[in-house]
N, C-alpha and C positions, 0 to 999 in steps of 0.2 A: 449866112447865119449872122444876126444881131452881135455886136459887139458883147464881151463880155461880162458879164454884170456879178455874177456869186466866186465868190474863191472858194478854191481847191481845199479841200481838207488834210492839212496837215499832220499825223499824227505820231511822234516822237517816239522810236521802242528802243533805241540804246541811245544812251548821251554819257561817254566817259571821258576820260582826258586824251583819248586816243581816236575816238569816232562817235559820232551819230549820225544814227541809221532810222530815217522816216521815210514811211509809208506817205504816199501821199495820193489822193481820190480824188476826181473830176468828173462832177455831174456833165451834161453836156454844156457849153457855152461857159464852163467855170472856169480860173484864169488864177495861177499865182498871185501875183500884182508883182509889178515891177523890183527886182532884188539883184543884187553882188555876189557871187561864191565866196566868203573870204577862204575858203580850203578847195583844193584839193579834190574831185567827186567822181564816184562813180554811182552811173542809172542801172537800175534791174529791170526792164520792165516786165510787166502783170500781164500788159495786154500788145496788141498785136496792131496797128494800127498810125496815122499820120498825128503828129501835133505841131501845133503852129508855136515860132518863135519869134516874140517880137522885139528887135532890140536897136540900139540907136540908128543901125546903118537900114532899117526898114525888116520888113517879116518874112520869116522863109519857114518851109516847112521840114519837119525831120520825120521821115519813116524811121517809128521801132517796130522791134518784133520780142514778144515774150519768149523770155530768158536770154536775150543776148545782149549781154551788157556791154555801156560805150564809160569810157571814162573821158572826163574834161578838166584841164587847169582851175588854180583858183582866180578869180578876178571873172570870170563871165559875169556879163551882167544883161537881162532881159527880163520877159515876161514871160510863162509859157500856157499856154490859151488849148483845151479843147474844143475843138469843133466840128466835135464828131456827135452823131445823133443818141450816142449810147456815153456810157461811164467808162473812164481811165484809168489806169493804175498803175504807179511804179513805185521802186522802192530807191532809195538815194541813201547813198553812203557817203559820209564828208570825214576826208582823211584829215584830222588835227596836226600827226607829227610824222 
């Protein structure tokens, strides 16, 4: 698959001083762009399937499976790329406190 070209759709549904929680979509070939966790996170995912992570030590891939969430420290820092031939989806939760 072509390198990634469209970003992921972001889309915000709680932001309080305690968490936000977005939704985020991946046509095929569509890609975060390069980011830091400054918190805390946990993934829900939507869908059931591989996603590529690309980060300074080179790219690996992470099997999810919808509904089983992973949590991660803050400080991760990568890219996360679909390339898969259909659409993604998960939900992320960033713990503030």
């Amino acid at each position: 698959m072509p390198e990634p070209m469209a970003k992921a759709v972001a889309t915000v549904q709680i932001d309080n001083d305690r968490v936000r929680v977005t939704e985020w979509r991946f046509a095929s070939g569509s890609h975060t762009g390069q980011h830091r966790h400054e918190y805390a996170y946990v993934v829900v995912p939507l869908t059931t399937g591989p996603l590529a992570i690309r980060s300074a030590t080179g790219e690996t891939i992470s099997q999810l499976t919808a509904g089983a969430p992973y949590y991660r420290d803050a400080g991760a820092e990568h890219d996360v790329i679909n390339r898969n031939s259909g659409e993604f989806a998960f939900i992320e939760i960033e713990l503030k406190r």
